[in-house]
C-alpha positions in Angstrom: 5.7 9.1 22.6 8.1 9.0 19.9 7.3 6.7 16.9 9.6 3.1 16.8 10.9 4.0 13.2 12.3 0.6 11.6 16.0 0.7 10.8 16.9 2.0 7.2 17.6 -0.8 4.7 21.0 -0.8 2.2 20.8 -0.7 -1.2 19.4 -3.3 -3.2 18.1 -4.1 -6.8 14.5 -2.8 -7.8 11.9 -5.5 -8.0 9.2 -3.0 -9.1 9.3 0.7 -11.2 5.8 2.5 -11.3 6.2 4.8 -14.0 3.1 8.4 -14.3 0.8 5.8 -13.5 -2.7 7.5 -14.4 -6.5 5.7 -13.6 -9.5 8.0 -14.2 -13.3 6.8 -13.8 -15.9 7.9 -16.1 -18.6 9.7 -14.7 -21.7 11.6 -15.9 -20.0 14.8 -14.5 -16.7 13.4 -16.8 -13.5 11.5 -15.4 -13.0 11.7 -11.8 -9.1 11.4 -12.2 -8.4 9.0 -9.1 -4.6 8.5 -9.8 -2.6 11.4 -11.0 0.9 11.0 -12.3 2.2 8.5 -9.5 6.2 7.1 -10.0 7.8 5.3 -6.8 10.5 2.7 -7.0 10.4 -0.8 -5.0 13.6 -2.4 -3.7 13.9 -6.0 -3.1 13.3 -6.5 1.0 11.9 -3.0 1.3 8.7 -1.7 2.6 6.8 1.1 1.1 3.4 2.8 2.8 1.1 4.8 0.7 -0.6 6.9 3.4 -3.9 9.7 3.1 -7.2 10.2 3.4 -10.4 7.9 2.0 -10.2 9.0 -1.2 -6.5 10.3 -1.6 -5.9 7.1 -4.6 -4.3 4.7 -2.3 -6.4 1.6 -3.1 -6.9 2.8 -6.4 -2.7 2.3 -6.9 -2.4 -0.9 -5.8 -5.5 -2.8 -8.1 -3.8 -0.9 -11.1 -0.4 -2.4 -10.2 -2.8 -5.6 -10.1 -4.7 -4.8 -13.3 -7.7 -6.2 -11.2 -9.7 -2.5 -11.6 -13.1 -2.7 -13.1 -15.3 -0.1 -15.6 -15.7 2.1 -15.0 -12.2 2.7 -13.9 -9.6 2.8 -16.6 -5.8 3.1 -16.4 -5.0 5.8 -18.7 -1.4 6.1 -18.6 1.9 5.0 -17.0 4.1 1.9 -16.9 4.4 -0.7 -13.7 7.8 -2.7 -14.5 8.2 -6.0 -12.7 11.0 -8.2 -14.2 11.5 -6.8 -17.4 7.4 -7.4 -17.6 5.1 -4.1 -17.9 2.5 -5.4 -16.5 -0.1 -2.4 -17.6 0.8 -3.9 -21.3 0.6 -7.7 -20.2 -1.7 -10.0 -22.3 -4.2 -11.8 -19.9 -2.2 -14.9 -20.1 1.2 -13.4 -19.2 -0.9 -11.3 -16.5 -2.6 -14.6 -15.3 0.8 -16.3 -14.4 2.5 -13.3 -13.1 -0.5 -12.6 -10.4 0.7 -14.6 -6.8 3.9 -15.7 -8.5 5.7 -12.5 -9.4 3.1 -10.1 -7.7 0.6 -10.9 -4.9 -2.2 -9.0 -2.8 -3.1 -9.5 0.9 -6.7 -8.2 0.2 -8.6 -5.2 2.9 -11.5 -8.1 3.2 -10.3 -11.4 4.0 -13.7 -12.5 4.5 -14.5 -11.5 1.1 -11.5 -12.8 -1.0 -12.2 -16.5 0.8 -14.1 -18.7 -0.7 -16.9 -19.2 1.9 -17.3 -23.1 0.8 -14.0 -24.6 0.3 -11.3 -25.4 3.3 -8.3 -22.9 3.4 -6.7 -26.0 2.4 -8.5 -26.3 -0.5 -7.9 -22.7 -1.7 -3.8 -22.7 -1.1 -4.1 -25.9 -3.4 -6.3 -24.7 -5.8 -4.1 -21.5 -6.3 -1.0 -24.4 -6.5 -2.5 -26.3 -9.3 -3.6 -23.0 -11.3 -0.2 -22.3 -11.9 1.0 -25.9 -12.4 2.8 -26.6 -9.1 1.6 -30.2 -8.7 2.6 -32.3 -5.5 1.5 -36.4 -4.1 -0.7 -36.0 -1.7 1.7 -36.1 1.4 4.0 -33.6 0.3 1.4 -31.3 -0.9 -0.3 -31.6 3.0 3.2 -31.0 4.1 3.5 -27.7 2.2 0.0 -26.5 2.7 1.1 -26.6 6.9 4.3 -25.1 6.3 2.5 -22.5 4.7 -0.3 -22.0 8.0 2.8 -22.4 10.2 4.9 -19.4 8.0 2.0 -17.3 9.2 1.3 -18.3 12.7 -1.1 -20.8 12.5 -1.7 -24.4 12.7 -1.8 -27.3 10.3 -5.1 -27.5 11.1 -6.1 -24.1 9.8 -6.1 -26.2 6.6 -9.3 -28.3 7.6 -11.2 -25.5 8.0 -13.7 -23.2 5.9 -13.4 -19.3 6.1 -16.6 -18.8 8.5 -14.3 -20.8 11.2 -12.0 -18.5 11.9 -11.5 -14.8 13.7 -10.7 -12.3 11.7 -7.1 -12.0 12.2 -6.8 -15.6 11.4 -8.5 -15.3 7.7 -5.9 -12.0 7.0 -3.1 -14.6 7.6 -5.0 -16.9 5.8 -4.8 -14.5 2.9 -1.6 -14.3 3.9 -0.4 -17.5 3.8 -1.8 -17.3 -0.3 0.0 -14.5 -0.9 3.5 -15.9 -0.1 2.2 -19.6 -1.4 4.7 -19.0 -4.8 6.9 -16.9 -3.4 6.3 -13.7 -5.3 8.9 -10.3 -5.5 6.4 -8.2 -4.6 3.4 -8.0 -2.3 1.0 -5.7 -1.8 -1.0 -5.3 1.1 -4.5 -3.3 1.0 -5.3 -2.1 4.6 -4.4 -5.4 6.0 -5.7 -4.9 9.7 -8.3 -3.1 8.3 -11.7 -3.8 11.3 -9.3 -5.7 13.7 -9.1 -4.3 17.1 -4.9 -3.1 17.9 -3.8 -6.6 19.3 -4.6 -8.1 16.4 -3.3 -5.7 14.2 0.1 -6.1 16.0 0.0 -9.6 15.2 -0.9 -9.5 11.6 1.6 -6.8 10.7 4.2 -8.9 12.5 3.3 -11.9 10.8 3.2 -10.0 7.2 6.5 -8.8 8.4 8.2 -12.3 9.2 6.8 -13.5 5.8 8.2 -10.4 3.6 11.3 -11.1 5.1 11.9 -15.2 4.4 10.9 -14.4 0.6 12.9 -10.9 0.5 10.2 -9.3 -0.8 9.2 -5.8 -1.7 6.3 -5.0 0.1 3.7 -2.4 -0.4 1.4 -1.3 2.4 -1.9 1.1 2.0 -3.2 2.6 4.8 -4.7 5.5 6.9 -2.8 5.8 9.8 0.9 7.3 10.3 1.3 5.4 13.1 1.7 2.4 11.5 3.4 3.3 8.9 6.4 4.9 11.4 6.1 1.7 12.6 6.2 -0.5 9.2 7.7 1.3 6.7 11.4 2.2 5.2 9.7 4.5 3.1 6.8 6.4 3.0 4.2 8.3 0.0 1.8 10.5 1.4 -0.9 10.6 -1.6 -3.7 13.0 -1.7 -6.6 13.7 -4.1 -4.4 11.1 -6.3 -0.8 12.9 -6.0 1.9 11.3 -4.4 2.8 14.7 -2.6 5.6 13.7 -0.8 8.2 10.3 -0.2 10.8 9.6 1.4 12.7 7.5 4.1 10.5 7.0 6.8 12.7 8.9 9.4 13.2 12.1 7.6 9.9 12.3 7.1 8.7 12.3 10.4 11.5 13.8 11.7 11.0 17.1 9.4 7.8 16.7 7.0 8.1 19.2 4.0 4.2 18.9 2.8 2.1 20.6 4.9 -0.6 17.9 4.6 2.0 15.1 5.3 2.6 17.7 8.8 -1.0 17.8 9.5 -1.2 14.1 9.6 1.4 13.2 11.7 0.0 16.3 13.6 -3.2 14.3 14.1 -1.5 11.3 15.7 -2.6 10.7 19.6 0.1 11.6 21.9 1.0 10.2 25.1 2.8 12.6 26.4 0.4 15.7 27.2 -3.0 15.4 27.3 -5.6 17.9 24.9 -8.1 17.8 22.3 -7.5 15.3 19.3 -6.8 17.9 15.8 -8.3 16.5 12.9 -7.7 18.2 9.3 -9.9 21.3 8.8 -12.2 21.2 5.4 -12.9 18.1 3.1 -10.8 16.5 0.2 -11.8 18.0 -3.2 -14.0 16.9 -5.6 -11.9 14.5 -8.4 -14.1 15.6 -10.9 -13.4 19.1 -10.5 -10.4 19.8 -8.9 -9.5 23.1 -7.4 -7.2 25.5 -9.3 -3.6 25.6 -8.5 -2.6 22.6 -5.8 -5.7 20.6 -4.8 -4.4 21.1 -0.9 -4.5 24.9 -1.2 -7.8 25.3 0.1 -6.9 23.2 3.4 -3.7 24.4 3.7 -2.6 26.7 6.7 0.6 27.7 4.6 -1.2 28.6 1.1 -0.5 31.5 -0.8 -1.6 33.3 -3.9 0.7 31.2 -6.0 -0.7 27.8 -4.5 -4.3 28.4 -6.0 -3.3 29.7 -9.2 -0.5 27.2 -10.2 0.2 23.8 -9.8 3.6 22.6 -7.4 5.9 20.5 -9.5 8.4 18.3 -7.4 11.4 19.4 -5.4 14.2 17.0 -4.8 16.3 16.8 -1.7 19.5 14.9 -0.9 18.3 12.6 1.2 15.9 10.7 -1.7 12.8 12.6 -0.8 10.5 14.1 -3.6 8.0 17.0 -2.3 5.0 18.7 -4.3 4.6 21.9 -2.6 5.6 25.4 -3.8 7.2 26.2 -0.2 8.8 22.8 0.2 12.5 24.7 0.6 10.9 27.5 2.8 9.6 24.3 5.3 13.4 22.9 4.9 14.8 25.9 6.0 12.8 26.5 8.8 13.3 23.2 10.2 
């Protein structure tokens, strides 16, 4: 079955501009470099994936854009732009105000991010008041059910502690938080992340409908290409912390340049033919020492001599797509 790719979107101004963004973590074996050289651009309204393996940097990506990475991670290069603001160079107070009103994160734990003892009312006001949005009591209830009802849920919602709701309920909880101030940019970390498919489907619908009222730039991480044909306008394949390929979401399904980005839509399920599910042969390398050449090469059914002795820069094609690989023009002229 073919993939429901979402329409393309026109052009529109940039609301976010990641820049050779670099994190490494120290290590008795020395830096395992978890984000290598990343640059994407964010337009107001549109939705980017970042797509690979455990390991490829997704995660990593988005808590840099958030500063919210802990030692021993360390972000050792790059620029994230967002309003004129880099936020890489932000002092804590600047960085303090711009988190959830500029740039916000649907976190992969919901459960986690909650604060088990106050009522999901409480924590959409406390968020209000630490950025100095005050409101009387009646118009602040008002708000806080607008919020729950943005997101598919009921004024009641707001009553209630974490450990009350399902799972899908507490991601639109988090959510709801997310759009509370109306942010530019939001960034989702596996959002349907342990929810079974029906669920899913809801929650990405819901953090749809909500990306579209505030206009925002969204950025989604996650494993499967599925969703992302499903999701995205644009999508960045990352592995072992290179963004090896991006582009518009249709091109890239429709004629994948990176092998790797071709042996994960390769791995989809398909509906049409029945056979044995194919998986990615070998392991992703160590970030602590890399192989030579391009980290893919020993995985790679297309590798050659060239691949494990020198490292692919980026090609550039006409339709806005940027591909690591040495034989990116040989795959475009085959397909």
């Amino acid at each position: 079955m073919k993939p429901i790719l979402p329409p393309p979107i026109e052009e529109r101004p940039t609301v976010l501009e990641v820049r050779n963004l670099e994190v490494a973590f120290a290590t008795r074996g020395g830096p395992a470099h978890a984000v290598r050289g990343v640059s994407f651009t964010l337009q107001r309204g549109e939705r980017l994936g970042l797509v690979g393996e455990s390991g490829s940097g997704k995660t990593t990506t988005a808590l840099a854009l958030m500063r919210l990475l802990k030692p021993p991670a360390r972000i050792t290069n790059g620029e994230v732009l967002l309003g004129g603001m880099d936020l890489l160079r932000a002092a804590p107070d600047e960085l303090r105000r711009a988190r959830f009103a500029k740039i916000a994160l649907v976190p992969q734990g919901a459960m986690n991010s909650l604060n088990p003892v106050l009522s999901c009312g409480a924590q959409i006001e406390d968020l209000m008041l630490a950025h100095g949005v005050t409101l009387d009591g009646g118009s602040r209830r008002e708000h806080i059910a607008h919020l729950l009802q943005g997101v598919g849920l009921t004024e009641e919602v707001a009553r209630l502690y974490p450990h009350q709701l399902s799972g899908g309920m507490k991601q639109r909880v988090c959510i709801a938080l997310a759009m509370a101030l109306r942010p530019s940019v939001i960034l989702a970390d596996e959002p349907t992340s342990a929810l079974d498919v029906i669920v899913q489907k809801q929650v990405l619908r819901t953090l749809i409908a909500a990306q579209r009222r505030l206009e925002a730039g969204v950025v989604l991480v996650g494993h499967d290409m599925g969703l992302m044909a499903q999701f995205a306008h644009t999508v960045g394949v990352m592995y072992a912390g290179r963004l090896v390929e991006i582009g518009p979401v249709r091109s890239l399904f429709a004629e994948p340049r990176h092998p790797y980005t071709r042996l994960l839509i390769a791995s989809l399920p398909r509906f049409d033919r029945c056979g044995e599910f194919v998986g990615i042969p070998g392991v992703a390398p160590s970030l602590i020492d890399p192989p030579s050449g391009c980290p893919f090469h020993p995985r790679c059914p297309s590798a050659t001599a060239r691949c494990a002795e020198e490292m692919p820069g980026e090609t550039m094609f006409p339709d806005g797509r940027r591909v690591c690989c040495h034989n990116a023009l040989e795959a475009a002229d085959a397909a």
